[in-house]
KETIMAR-200845 format. One line per 3 residues: their letters; for each residue z, x, y negated of C-alpha. Coordinates in steps of 0.02 Angstrom, whole numbers, plus 50000, padded with zeros to 5 digits. Example, Ala and Ser with C-alpha at 12.3 -4.5 7.8 and 13.67 -1.06 7.14 Angstrom:
AS) 50390,50615,50225; 50357,50684,50053
REM end
This chain:
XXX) 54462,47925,45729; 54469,48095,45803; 54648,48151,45844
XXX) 54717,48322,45805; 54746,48433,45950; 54879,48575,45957
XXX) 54922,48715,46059; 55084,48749,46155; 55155,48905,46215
XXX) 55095,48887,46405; 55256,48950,46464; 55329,48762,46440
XXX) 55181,48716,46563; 55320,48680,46713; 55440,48575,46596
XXX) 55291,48472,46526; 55225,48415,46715; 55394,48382,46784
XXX) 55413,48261,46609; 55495,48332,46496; 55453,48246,46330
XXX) 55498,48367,46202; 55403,48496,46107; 55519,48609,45975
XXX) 55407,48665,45850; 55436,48848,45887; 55326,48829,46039
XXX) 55159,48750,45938; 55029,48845,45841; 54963,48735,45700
XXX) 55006,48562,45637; 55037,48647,45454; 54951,48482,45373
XXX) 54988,48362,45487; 55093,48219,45439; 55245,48137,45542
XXX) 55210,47983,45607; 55028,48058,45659; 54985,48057,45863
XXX) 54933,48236,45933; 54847,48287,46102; 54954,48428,46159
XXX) 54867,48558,46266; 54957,48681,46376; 54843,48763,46471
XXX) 54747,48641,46590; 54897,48500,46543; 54880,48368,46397
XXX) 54979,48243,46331; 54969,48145,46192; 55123,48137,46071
XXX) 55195,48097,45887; 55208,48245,45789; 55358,48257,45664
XXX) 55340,48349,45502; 55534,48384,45476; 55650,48390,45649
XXX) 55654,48521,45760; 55540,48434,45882; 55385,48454,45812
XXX) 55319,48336,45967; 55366,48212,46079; 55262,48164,46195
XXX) 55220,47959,46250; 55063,47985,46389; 54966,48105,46470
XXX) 54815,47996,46493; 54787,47903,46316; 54841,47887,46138
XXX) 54972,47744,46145; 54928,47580,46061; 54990,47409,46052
XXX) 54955,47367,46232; 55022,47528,46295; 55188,47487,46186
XXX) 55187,47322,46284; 55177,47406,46453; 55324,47520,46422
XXX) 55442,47370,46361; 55394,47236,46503; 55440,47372,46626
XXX) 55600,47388,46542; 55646,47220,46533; 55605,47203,46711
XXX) 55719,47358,46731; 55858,47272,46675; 55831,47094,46768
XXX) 56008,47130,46888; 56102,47151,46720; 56050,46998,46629
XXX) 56044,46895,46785; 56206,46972,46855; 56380,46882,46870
XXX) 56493,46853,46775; 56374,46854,46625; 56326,47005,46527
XXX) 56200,46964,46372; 56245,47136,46271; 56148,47285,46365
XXX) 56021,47412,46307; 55824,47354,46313; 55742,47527,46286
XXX) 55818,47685,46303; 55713,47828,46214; 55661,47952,46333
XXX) 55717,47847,46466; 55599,47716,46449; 55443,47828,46410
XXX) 55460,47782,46226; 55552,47945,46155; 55668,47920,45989
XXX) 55684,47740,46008; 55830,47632,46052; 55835,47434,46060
XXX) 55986,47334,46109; 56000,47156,46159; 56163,47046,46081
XXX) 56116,46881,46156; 55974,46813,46063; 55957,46940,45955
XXX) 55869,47126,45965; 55924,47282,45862; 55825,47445,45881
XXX) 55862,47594,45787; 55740,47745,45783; 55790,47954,45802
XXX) 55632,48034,45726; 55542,48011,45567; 55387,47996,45675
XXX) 55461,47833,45781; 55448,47729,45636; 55284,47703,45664
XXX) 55295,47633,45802; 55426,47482,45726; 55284,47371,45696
XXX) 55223,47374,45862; 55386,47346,45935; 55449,47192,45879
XXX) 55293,47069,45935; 55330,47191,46109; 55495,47144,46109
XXX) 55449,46946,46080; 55295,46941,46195; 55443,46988,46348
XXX) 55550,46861,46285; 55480,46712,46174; 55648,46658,46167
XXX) 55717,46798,46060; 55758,46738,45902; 55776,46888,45789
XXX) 55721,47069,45781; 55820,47189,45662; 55787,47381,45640
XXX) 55953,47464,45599; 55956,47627,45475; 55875,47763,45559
XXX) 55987,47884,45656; 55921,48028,45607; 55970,48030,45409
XXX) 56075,48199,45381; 56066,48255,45562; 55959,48394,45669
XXX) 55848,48278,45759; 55873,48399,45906; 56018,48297,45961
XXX) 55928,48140,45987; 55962,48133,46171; 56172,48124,46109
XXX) 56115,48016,46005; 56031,47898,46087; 56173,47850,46203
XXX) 56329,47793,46110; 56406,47947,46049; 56559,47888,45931
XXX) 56549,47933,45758; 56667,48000,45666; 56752,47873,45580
XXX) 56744,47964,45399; 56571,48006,45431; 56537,47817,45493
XXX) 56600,47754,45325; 56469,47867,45236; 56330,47826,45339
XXX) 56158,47735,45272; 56145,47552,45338; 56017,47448,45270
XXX) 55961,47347,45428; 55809,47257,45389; 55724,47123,45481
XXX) 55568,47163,45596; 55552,46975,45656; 55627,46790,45652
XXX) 55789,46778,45589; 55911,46893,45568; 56082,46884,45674
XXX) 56247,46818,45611; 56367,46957,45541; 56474,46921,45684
XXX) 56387,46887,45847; 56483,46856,46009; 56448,46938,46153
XXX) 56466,46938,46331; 56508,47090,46458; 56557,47062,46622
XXX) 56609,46893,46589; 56729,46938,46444; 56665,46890,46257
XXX) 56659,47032,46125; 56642,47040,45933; 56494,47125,45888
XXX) 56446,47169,45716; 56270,47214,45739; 56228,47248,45569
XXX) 56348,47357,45510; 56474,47410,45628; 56427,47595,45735
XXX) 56310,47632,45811; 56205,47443,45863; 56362,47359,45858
XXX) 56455,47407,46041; 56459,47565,46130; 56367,47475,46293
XXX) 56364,47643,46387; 56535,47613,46478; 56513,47447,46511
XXX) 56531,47479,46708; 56666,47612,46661; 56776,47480,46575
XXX) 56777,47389,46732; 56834,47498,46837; 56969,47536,46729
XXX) 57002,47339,46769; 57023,47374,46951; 57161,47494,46924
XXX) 57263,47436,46783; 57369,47310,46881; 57529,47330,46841
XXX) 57520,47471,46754; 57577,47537,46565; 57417,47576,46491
XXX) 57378,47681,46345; 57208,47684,46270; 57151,47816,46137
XXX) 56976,47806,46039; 57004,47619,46065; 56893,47565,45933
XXX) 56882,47374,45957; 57010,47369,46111; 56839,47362,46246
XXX) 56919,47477,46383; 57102,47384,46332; 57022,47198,46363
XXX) 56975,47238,46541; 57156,47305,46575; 57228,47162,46504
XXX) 57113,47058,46614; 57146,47163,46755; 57323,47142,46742
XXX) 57401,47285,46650; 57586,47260,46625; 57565,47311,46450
XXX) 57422,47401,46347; 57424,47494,46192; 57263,47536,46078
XXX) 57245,47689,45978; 57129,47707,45846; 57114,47799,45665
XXX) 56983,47684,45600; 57014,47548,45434; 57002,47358,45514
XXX) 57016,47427,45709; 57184,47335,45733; 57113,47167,45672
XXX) 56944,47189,45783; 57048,47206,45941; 57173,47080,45909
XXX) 57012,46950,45875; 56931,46998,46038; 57103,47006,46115
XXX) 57101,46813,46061; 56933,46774,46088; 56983,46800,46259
XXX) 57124,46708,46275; 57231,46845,46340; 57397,46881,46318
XXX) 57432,46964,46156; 57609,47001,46217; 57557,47126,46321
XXX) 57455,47233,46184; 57480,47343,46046; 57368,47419,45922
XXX) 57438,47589,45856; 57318,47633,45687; 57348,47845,45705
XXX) 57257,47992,45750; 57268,47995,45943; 57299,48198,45938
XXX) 57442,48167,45839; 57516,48027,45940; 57498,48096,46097
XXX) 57593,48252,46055; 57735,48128,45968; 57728,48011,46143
XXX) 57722,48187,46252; 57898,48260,46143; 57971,48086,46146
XXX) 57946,48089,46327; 57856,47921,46304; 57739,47881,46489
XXX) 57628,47770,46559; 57521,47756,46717; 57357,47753,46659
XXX) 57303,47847,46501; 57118,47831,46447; 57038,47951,46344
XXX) 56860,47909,46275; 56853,48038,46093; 56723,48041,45987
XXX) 56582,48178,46006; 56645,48345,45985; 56482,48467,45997
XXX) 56322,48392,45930; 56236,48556,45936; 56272,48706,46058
XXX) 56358,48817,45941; 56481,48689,45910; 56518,48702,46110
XXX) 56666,48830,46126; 56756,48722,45990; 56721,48573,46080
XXX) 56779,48651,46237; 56974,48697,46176; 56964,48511,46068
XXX) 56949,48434,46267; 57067,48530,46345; 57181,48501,46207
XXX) 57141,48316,46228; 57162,48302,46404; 57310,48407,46403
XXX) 57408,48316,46304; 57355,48152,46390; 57396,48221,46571
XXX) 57586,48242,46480; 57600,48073,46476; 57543,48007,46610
XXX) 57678,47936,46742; 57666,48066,46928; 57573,47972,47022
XXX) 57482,47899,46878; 57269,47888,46818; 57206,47995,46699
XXX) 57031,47911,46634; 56931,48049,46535; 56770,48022,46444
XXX) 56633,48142,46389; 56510,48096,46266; 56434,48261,46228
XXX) 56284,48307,46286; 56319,48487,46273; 56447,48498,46376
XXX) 56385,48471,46552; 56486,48364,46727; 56522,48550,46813
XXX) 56603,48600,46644; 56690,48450,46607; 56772,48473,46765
XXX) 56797,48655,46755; 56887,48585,46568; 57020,48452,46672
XXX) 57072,48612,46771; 57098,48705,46627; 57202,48558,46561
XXX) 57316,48500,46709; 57340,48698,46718; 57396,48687,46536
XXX) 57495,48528,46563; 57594,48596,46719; 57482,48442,46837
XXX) 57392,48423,46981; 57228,48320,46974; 57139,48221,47110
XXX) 56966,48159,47057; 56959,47985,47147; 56800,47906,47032
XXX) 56684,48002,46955; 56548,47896,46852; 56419,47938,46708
XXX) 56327,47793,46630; 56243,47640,46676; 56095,47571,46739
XXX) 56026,47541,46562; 56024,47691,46521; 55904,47777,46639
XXX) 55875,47969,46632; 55687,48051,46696; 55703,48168,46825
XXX) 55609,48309,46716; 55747,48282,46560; 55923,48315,46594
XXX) 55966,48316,46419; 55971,48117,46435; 56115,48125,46547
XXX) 56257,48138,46427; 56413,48051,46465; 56555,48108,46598
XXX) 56687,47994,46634; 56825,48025,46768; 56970,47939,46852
XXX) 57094,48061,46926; 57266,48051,47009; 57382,48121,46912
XXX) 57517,48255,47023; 57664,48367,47010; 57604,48571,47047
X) 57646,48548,47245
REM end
């Protein structure tokens, strides 16, 4: 079968060698009748790639190989490499079975996610076109690892968003908790049997609670896996206060860490009982942690007023700019944030701030803690600064795939 071929604007010539795997339909001439789902040659000037074309998102392409229309085998390729990618996590100690298999772009197979949990596989998809490729991916998957039991795919990720933002979306961008109750789920299996609808979990040695079917995103936000424990190696003896908790992961390696006391702030229904079960699970000292059920704006101002401090204050919101004209709101909801954290933090104390936005870049979520301490009256020494892990690999040619910012800083009085 012939394959349809379509032109691109040649000025994305120097973008398209260096990797970049995205074509936005404003750059393609043709493609009118062409269906999503449907692979493409590409052709920008002497370069061609081959690509799945998308009837509906803003991509109109994104592109797989320059040298042949992917198939099974070529689906293979791309997974065995990133199983082998992640041989130091699984074979790491203490254990870690919860990590992410394929990472979209990352991994050469754009729109696609998979996670492992253990014995289990979820992958979720970010383009109407990547569904195709589902039935190809689970025997991949299985042919890597014949002892994977099950394969589920979870709702697709793109349902009622601008499949621009796939690289945000692809990492583990927190949904909003309203919208998260909203959101389509109908996981479906792809192969074997289907997980339990509470799988445990390792990470670093400590277990986790990981509702794979139907809690966000794949279950866990794995992308600060290596950020959680370094919040471990400075929470001893330390009053902790974590906002955006959501099941208590960055609070668990405090309390392992030896945190004099921790408390976990989240908005979300059923939060409090998810941490306090992994708090459990764990065998750690429930004494020593609190779970606070209230919008973390609003009880940071009350703890700032009340003069209420602690000596390390971690700060890991939701995703505030999924598209670039959201980005000046986003900008005043950080410094807000981050403000009002740095106002209760101890002198002397750790401020731990996370970025999950995409839009917003490292240099100006820096230039946003200046504006901040400035705000709060603080000084700020960046001692850590960190983005994410090892499973989540970004090509040299996309930058968009680097999302998330995370920072440990020193928290001073104006010398």
């Amino acid at each position: 079968m012939s394959i349809p071929e379509l032109i691109v604007d040649p000025s994305l010539r120097q973008k398209l060698a260096q990797g970049h795997p995205w074509v936005y339909r404003n750059h393609v001439r043709g493609g009118e009748r062409l269906r999503s789902g449907q692979w493409v040659r590409v052709r920008c000037g002497p370069l061609s790639a081959y690509g799945l074309y998308d009837a509906q998102s803003a991509i109109a392409v994104r592109l797989f190989s320059r040298h042949t229309s992917p198939d099974g085998e070529w689906l293979q390729e791309r997974v065995w490499e990133a199983w082998e990618g992640r041989a130091p996590i699984r074979d790491g100690a203490p254990p870690t079975s919860a990590y992410r298999w394929i990472y979209g772009e990352g991994d050469g197979i754009p729109g696609l996610v998979v996670d492992r949990y253990g014995d289990y596989a979820v992958a979720q998809t970010y383009a109407e076109s990547v569904q195709a490729l589902l039935p190809l991916v689970a025997p991949a998957l299985r042919a890597c690892d014949p002892e994977l039991r099950g394969v589920v795919a979870r709702a697709p990720g793109f349902a009622g968003r601008d499949p621009a933002e796939a690289a945000e979306e692809q990492g583990e961008a927190h949904a909003n908790p309203a919208e998260a109750q909203h959101a389509p789920r109908g996981p479906r299996l792809l192969l074997g049997e289907a997980p339990p609808a509470d799988l445990v979990v390792q990470e670093h040695g400590l277990f986790f609670h990981a509702d794979v079917l139907g809690g966000q995103k794949t279950g866990l936000f794995l992308d600060h896996r290596e950020n959680r424990r370094m919040v471990e190696g400075l929470a001893a003896g330390r009053a902790v206060l974590n906002c955006f908790a959501y099941t208590g992961g960055f609070s668990l390696y405090a309390l392992r860490g030896g945190a004099a006391e921790v408390v976990s702030v989240d908005v979300g229904r059923g939060l409090a009982e998810a941490a306090a079960a992994n708090v459990a699970l764990n065998r750690l000292d429930a004494r020593r942690h609190q779970f606070v059920t209230e919008d973390c704006f609003a009880l940071l101002d009350a703890y700032a007023k009340a003069g209420r401090r602690f000596q390390l204050v971690i700060l890991d919101p939701p995703s505030f700019a999924r598209a670039k004209g959201n980005l000046h709101a986003a900008m005043q909801a950080y410094v807000r944030l981050n403000a009002l954290g740095l106002r209760c933090v101890d002198e002397g104390g750790l401020l731990v701030t996370a970025s999950c936005t995409s839009q917003v870049g490292p240099e100006q979520f820096r230039t946003m803690l200046g504006e901040a301490a400035a705000q709060a009256g603080r000084r700020l020494q960046i001692v850590a600064e960190t983005g994410q892990p090892a499973d989540h690999p970004v090509p040299a040619g996309f930058p968009e795939g680097r999302y998330l910012k995370c920072i440990a800083a020193r928290v001073l009085p104006v010398a």
